[in-house]
PDB file with one MODEL, atoms N, CA, C and O in Angstrom:
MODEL        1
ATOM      1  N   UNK A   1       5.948  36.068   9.898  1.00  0.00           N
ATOM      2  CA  UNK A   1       4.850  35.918  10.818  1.00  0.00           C
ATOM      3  C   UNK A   1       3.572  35.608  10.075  1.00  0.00           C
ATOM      4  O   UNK A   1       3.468  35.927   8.891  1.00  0.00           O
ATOM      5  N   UNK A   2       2.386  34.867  10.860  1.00  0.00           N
ATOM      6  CA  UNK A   2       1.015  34.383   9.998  1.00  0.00           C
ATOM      7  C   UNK A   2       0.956  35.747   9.651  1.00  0.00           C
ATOM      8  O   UNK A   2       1.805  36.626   9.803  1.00  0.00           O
ATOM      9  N   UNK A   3      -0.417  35.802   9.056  1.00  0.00           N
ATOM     10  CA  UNK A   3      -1.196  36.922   8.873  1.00  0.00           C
ATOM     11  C   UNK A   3      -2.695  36.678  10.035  1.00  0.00           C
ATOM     12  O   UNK A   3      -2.976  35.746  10.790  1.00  0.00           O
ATOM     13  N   UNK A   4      -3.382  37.940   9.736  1.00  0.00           N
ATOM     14  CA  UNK A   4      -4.129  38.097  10.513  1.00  0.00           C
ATOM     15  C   UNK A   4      -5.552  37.204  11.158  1.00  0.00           C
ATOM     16  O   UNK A   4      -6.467  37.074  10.345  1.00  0.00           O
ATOM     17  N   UNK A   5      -5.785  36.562  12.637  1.00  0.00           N
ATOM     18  CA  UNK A   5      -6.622  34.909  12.825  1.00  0.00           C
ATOM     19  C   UNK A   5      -7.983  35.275  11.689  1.00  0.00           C
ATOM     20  O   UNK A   5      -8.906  34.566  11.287  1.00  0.00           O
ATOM     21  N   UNK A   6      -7.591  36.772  11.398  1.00  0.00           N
ATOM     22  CA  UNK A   6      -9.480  36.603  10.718  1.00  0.00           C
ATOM     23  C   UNK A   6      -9.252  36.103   9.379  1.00  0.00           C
ATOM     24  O   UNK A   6     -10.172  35.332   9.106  1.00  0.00           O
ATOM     25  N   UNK A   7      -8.346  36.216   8.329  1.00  0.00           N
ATOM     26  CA  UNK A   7      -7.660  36.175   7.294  1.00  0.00           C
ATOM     27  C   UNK A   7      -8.112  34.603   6.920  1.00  0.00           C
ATOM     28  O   UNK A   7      -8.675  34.348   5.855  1.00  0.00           O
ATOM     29  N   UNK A   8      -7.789  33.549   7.951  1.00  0.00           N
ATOM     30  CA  UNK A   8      -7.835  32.085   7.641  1.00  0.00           C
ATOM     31  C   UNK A   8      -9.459  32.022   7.863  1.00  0.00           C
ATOM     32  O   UNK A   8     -10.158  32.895   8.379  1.00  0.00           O
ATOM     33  N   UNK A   9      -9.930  30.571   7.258  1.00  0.00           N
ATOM     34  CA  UNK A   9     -11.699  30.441   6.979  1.00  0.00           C
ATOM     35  C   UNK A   9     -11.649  29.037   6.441  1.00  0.00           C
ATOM     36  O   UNK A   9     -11.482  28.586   5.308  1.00  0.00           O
ATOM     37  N   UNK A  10     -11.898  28.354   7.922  1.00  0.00           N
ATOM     38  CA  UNK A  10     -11.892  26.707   7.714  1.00  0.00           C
ATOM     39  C   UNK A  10     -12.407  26.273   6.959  1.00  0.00           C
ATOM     40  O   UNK A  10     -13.572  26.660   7.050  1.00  0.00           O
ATOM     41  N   UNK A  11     -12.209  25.198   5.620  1.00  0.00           N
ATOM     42  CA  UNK A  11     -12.889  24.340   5.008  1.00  0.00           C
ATOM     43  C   UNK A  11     -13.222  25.210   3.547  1.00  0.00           C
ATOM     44  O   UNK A  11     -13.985  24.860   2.647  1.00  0.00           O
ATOM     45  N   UNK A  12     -12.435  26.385   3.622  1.00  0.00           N
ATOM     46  CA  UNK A  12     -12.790  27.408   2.182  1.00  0.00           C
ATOM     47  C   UNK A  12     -11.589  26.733   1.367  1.00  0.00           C
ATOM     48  O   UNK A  12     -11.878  26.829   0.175  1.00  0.00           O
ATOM     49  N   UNK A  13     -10.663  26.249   1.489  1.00  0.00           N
ATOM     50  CA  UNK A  13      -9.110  25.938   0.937  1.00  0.00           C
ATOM     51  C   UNK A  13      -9.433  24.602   0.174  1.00  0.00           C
ATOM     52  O   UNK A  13      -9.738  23.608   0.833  1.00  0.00           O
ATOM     53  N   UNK A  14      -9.353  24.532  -1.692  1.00  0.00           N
ATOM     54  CA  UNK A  14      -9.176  22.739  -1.923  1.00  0.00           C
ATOM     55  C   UNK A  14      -8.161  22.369  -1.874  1.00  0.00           C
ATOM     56  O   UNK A  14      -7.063  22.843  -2.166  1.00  0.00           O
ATOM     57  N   UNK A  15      -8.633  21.109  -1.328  1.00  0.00           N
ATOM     58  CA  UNK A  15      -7.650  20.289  -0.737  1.00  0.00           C
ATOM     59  C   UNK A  15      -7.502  18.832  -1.920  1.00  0.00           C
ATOM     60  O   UNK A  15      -7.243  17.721  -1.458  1.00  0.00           O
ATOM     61  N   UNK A  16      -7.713  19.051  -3.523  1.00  0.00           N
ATOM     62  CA  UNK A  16      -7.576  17.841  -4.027  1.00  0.00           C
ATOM     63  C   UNK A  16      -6.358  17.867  -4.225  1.00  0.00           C
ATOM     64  O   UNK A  16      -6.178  16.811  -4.831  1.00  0.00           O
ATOM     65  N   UNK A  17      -5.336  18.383  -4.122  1.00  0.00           N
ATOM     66  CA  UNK A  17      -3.862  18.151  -4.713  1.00  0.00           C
ATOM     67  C   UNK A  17      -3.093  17.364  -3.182  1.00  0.00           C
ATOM     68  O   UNK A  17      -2.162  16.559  -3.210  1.00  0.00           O
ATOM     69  N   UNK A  18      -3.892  17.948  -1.774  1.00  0.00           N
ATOM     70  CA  UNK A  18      -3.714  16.923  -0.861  1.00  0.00           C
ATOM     71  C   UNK A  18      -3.860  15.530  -0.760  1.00  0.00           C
ATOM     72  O   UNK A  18      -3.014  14.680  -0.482  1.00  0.00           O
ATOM     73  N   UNK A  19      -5.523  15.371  -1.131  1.00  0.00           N
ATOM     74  CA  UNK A  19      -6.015  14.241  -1.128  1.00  0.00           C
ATOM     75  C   UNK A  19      -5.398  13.309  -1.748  1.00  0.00           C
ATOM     76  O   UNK A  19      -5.029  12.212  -1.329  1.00  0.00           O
ATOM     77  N   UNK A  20      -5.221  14.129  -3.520  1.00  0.00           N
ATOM     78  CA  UNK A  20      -4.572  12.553  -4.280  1.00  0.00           C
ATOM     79  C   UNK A  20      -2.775  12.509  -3.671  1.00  0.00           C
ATOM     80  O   UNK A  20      -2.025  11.613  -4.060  1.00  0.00           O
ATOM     81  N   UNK A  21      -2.460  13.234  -3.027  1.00  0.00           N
ATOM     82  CA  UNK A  21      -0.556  12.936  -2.688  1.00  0.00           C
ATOM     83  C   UNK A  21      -1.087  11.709  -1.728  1.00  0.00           C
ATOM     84  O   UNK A  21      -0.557  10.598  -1.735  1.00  0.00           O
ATOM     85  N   UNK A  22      -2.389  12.122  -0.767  1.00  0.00           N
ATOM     86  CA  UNK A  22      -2.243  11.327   0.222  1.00  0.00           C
ATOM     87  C   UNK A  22      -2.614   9.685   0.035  1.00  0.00           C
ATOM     88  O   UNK A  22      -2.249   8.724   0.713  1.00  0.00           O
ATOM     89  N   UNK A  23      -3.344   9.741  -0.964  1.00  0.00           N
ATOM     90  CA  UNK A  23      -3.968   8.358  -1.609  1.00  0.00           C
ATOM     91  C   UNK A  23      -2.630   7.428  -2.457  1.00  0.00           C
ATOM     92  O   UNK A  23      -2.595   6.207  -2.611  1.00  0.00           O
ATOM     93  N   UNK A  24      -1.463   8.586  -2.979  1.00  0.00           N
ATOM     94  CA  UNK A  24      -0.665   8.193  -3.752  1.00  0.00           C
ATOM     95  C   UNK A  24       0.450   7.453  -2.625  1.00  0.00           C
ATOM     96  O   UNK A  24       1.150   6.449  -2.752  1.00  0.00           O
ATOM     97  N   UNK A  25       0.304   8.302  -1.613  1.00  0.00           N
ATOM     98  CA  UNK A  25       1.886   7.456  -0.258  1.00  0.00           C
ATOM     99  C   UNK A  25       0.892   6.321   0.098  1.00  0.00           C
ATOM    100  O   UNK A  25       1.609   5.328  -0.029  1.00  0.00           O
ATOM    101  N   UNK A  26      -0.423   5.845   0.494  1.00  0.00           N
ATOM    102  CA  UNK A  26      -1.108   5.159   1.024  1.00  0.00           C
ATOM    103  C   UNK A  26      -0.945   4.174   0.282  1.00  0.00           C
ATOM    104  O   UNK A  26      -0.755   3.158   0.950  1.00  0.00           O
ATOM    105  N   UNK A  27      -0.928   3.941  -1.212  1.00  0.00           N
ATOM    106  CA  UNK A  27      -0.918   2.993  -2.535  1.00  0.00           C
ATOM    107  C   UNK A  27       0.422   2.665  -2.589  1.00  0.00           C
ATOM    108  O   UNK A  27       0.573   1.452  -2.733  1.00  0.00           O
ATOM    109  N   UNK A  28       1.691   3.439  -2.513  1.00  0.00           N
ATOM    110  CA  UNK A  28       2.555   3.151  -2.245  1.00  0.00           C
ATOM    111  C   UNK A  28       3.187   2.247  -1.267  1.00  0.00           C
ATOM    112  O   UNK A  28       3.896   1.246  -1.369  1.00  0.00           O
ATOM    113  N   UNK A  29       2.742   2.867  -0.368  1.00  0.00           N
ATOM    114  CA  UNK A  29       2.911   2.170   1.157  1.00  0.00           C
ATOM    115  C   UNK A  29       2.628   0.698   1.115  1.00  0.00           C
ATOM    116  O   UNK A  29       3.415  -0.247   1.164  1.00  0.00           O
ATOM    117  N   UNK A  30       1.177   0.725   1.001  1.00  0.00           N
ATOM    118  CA  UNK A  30       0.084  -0.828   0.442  1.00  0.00           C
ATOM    119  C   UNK A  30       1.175  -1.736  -0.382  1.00  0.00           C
ATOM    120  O   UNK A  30       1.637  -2.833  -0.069  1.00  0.00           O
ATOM    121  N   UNK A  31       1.431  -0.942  -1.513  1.00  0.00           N
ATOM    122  CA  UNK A  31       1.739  -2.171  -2.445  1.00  0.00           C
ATOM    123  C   UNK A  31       3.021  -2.214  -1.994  1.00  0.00           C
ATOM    124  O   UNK A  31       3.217  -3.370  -1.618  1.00  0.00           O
ATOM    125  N   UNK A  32       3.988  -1.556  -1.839  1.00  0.00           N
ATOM    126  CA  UNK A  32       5.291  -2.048  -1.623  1.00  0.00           C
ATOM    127  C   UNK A  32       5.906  -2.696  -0.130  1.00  0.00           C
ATOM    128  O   UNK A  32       7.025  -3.193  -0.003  1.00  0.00           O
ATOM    129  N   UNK A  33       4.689  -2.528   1.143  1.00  0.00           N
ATOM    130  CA  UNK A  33       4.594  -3.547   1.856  1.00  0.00           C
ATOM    131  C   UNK A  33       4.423  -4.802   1.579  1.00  0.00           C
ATOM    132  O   UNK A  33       4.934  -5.733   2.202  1.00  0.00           O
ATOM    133  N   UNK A  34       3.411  -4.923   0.260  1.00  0.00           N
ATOM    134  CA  UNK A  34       2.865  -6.679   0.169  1.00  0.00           C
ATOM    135  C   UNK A  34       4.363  -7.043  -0.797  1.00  0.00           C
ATOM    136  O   UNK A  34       4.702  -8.224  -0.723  1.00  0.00           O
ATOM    137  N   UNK A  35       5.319  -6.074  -1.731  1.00  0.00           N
ATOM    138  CA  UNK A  35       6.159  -6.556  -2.519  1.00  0.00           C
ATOM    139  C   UNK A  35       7.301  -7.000  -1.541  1.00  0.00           C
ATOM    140  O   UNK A  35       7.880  -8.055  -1.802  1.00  0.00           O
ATOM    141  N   UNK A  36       7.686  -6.248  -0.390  1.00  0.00           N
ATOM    142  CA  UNK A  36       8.899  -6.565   0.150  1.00  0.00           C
ATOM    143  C   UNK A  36       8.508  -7.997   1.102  1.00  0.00           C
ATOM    144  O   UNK A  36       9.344  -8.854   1.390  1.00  0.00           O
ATOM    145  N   UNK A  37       6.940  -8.040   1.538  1.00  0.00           N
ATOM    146  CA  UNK A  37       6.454  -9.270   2.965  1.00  0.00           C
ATOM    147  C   UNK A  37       6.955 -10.588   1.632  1.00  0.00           C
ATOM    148  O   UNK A  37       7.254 -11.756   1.883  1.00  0.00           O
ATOM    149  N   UNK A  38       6.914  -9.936   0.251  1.00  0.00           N
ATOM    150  CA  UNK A  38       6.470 -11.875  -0.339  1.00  0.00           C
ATOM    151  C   UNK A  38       7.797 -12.012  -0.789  1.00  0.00           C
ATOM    152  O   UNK A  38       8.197 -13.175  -0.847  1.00  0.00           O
ATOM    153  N   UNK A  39       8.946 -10.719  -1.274  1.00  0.00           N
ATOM    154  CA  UNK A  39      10.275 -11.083  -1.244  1.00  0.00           C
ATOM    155  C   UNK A  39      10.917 -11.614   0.061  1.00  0.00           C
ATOM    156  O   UNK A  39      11.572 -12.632  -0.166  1.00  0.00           O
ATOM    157  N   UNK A  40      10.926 -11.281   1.199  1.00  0.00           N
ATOM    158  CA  UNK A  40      11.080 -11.948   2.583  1.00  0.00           C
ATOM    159  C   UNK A  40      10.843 -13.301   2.615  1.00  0.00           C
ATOM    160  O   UNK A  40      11.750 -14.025   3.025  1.00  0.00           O
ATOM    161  N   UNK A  41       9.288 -14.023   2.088  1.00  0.00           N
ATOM    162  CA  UNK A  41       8.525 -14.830   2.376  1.00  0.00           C
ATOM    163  C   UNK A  41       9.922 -16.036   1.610  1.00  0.00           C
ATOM    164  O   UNK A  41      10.605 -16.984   1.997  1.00  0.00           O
ATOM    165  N   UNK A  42       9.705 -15.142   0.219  1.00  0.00           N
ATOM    166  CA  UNK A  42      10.299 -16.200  -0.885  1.00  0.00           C
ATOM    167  C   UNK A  42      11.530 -16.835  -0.478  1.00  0.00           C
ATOM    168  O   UNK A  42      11.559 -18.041  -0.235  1.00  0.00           O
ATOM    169  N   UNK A  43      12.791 -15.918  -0.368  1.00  0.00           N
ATOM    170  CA  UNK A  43      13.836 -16.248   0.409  1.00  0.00           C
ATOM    171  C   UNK A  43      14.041 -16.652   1.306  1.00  0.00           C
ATOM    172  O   UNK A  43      15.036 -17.378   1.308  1.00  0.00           O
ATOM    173  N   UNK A  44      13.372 -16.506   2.506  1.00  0.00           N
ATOM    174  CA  UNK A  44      13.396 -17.251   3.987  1.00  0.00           C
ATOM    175  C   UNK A  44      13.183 -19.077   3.548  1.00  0.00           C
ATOM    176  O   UNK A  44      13.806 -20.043   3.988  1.00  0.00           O
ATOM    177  N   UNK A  45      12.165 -19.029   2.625  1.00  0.00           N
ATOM    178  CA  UNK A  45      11.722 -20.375   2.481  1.00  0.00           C
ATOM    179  C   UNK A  45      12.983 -20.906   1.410  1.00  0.00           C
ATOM    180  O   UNK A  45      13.458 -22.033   1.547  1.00  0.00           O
ATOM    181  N   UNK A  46      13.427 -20.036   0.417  1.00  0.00           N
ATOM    182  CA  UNK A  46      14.224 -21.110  -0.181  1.00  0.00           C
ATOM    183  C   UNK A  46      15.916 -21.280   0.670  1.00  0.00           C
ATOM    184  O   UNK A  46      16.656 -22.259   0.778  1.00  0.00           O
ATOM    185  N   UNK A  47      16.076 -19.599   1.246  1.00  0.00           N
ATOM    186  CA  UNK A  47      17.399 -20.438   1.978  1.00  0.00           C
ATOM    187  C   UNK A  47      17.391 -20.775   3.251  1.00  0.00           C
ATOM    188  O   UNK A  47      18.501 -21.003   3.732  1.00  0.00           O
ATOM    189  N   UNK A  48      16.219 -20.903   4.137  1.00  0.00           N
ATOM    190  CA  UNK A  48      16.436 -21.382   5.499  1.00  0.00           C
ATOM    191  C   UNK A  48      15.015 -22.802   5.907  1.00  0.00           C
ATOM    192  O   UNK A  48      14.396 -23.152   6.912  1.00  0.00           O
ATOM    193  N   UNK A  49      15.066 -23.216   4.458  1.00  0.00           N
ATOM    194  CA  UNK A  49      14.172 -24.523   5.153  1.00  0.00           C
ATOM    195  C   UNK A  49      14.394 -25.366   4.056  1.00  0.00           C
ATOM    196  O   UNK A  49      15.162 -24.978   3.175  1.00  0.00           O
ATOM    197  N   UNK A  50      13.848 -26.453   3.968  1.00  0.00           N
ATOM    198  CA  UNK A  50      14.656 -27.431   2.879  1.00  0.00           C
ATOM    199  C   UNK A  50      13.295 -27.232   1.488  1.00  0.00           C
ATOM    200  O   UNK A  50      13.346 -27.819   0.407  1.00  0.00           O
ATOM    201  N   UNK A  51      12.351 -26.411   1.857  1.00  0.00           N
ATOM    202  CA  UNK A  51      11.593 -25.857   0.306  1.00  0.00           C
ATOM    203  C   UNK A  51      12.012 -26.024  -0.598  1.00  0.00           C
ATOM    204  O   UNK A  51      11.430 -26.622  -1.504  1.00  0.00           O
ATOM    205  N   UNK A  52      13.525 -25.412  -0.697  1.00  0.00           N
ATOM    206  CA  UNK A  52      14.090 -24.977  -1.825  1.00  0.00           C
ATOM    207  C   UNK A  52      13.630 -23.885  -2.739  1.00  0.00           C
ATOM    208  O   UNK A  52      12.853 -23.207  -2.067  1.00  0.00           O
ATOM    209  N   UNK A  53      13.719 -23.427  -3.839  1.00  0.00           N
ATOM    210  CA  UNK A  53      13.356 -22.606  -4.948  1.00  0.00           C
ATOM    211  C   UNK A  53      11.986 -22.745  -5.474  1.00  0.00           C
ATOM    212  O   UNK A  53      11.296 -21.817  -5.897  1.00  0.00           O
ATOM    213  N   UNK A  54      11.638 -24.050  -5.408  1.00  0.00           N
ATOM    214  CA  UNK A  54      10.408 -23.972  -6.278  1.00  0.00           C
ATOM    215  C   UNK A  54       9.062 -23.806  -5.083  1.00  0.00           C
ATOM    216  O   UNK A  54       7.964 -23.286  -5.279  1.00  0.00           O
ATOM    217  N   UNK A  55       9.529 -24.363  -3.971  1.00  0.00           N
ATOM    218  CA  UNK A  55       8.416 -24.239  -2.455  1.00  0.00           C
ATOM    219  C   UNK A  55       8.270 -22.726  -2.154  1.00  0.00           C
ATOM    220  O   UNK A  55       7.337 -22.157  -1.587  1.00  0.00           O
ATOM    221  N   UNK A  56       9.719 -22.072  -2.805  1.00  0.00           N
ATOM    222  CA  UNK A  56       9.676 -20.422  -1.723  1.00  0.00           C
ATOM    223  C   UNK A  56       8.905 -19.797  -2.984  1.00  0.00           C
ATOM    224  O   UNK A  56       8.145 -18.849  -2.790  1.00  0.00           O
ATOM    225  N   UNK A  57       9.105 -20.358  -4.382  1.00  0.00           N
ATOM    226  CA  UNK A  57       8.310 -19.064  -5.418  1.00  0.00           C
ATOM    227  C   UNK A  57       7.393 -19.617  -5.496  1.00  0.00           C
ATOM    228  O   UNK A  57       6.694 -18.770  -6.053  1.00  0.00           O
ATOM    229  N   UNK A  58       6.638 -20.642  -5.336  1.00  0.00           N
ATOM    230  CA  UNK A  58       5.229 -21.010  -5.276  1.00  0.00           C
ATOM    231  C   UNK A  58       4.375 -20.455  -4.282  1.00  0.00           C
ATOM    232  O   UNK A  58       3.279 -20.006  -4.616  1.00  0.00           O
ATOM    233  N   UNK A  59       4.785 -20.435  -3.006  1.00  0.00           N
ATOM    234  CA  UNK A  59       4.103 -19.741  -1.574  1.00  0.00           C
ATOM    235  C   UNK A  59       4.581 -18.514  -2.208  1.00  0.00           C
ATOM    236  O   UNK A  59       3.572 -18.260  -2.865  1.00  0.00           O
ATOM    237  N   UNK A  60       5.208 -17.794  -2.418  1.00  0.00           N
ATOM    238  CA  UNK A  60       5.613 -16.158  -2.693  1.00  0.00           C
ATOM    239  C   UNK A  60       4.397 -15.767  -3.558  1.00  0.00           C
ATOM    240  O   UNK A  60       3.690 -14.817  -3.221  1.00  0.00           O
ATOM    241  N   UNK A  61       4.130 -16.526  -4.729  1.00  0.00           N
ATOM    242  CA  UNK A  61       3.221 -16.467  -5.864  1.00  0.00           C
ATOM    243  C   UNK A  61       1.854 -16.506  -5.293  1.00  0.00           C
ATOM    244  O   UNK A  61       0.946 -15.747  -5.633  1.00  0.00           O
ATOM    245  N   UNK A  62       1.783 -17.284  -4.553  1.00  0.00           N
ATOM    246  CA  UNK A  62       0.281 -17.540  -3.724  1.00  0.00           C
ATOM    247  C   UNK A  62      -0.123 -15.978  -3.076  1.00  0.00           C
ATOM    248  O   UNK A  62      -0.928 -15.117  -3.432  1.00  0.00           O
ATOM    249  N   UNK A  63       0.741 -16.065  -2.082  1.00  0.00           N
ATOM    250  CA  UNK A  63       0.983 -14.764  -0.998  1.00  0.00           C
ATOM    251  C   UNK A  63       0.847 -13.794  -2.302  1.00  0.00           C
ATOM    252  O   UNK A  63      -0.307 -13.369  -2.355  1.00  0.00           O
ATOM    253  N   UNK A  64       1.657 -13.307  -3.375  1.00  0.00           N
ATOM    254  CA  UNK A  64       1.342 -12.212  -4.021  1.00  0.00           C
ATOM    255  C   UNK A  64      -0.073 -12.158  -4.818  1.00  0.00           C
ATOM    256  O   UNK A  64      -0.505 -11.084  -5.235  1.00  0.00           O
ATOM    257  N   UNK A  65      -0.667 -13.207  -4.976  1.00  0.00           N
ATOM    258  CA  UNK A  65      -2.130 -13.426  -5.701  1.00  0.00           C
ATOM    259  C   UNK A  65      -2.852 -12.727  -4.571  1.00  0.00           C
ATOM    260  O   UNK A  65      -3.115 -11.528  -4.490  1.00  0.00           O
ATOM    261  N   UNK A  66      -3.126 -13.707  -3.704  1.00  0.00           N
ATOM    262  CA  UNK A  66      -3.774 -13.202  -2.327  1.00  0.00           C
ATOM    263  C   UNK A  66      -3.897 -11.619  -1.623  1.00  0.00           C
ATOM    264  O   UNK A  66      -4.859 -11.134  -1.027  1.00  0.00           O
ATOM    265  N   UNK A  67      -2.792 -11.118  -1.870  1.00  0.00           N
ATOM    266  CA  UNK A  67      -2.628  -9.696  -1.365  1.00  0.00           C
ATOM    267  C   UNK A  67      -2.902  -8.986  -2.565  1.00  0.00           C
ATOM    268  O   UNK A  67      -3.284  -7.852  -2.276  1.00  0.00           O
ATOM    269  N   UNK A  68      -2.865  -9.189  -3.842  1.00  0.00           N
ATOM    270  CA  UNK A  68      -3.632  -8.564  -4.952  1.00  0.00           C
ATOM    271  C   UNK A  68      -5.052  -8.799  -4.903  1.00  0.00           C
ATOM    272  O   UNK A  68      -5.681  -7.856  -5.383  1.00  0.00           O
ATOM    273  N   UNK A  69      -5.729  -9.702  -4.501  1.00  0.00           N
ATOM    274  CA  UNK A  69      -7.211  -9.461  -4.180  1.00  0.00           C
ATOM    275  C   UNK A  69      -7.034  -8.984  -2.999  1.00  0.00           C
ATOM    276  O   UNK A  69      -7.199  -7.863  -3.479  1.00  0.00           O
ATOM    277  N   UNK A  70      -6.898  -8.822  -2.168  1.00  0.00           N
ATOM    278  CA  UNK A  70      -7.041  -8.599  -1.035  1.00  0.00           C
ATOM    279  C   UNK A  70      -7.393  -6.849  -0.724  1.00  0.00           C
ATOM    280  O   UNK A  70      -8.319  -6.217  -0.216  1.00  0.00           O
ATOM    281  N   UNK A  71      -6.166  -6.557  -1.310  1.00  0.00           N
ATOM    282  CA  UNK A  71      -5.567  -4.819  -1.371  1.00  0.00           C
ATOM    283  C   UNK A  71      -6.289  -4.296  -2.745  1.00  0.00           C
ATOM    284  O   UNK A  71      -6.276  -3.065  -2.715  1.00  0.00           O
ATOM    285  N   UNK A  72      -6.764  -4.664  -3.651  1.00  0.00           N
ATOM    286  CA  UNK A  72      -6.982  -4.235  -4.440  1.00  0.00           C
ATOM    287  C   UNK A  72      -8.392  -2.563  -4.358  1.00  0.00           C
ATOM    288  O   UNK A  72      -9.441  -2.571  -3.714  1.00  0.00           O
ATOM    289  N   UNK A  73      -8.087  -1.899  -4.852  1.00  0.00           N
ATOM    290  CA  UNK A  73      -9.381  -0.604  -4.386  1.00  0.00           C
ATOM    291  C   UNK A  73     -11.070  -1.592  -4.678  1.00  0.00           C
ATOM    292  O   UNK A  73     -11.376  -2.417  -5.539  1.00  0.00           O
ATOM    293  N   UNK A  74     -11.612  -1.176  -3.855  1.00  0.00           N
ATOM    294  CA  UNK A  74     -12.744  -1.444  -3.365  1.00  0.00           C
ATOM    295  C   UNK A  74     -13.589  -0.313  -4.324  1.00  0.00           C
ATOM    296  O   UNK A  74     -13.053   0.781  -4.497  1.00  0.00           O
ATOM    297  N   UNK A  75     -15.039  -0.613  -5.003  1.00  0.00           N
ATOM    298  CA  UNK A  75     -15.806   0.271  -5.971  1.00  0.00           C
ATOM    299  C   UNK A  75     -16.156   1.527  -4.700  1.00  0.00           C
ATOM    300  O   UNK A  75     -15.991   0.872  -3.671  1.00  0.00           O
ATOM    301  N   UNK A  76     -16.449   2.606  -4.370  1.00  0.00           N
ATOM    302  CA  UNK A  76     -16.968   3.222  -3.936  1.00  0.00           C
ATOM    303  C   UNK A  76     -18.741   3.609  -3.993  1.00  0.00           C
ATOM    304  O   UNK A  76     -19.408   4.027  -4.940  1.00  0.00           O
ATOM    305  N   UNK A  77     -19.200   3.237  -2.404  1.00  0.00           N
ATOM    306  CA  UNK A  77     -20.698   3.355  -2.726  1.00  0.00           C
ATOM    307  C   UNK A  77     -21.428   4.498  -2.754  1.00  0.00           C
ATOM    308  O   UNK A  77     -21.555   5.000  -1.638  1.00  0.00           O
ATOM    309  N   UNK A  78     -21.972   5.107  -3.676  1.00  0.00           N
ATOM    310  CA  UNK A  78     -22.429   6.307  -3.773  1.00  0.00           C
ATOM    311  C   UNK A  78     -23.424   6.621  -2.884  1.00  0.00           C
ATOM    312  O   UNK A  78     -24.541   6.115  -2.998  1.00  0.00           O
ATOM    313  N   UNK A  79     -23.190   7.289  -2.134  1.00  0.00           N
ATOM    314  CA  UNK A  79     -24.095   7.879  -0.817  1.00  0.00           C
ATOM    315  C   UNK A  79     -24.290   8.663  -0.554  1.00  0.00           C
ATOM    316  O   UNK A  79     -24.977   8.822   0.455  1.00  0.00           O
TER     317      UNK A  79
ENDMDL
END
């Protein structure tokens, strides 16, 4: 059973071992969405259109440049 409602005291608890897990699935998430969209990208184009190999890793290459600026962390503004 909890312990007692007086016992708990919102916003007294650190929470950095939260924060960075949560920044770490978010970075995860990020990058291995843009890795699997440009493996998709690559293959669709070389085996279902007449691209071939060098059309699907050139657009794949583009698409992965692009989503590396794109996604990349942003400086934080001190405020």
């Amino acid at each position: 059973m909890a312990g007692k409602a007086s016992e708990y005291h919102r916003g007294d608890m650190d929470i950095h071992e939260q924060v960075a897990t949560f920044h770490l699935v978010m970075n995860i998430t990020k990058w291995g969405a843009l890795f699997v969209a440009v493996g998709v990208l690559t293959t669709t184009l070389w085996f279902c259109t007449g691209t071939g190999f060098l059309g699907g890793a050139i657009t794949g290459l583009v698409v992965l440049a692009l989503g590396i600026v794109f996604l990349r962390e942003k400086p934080a503004a001190d405020h």
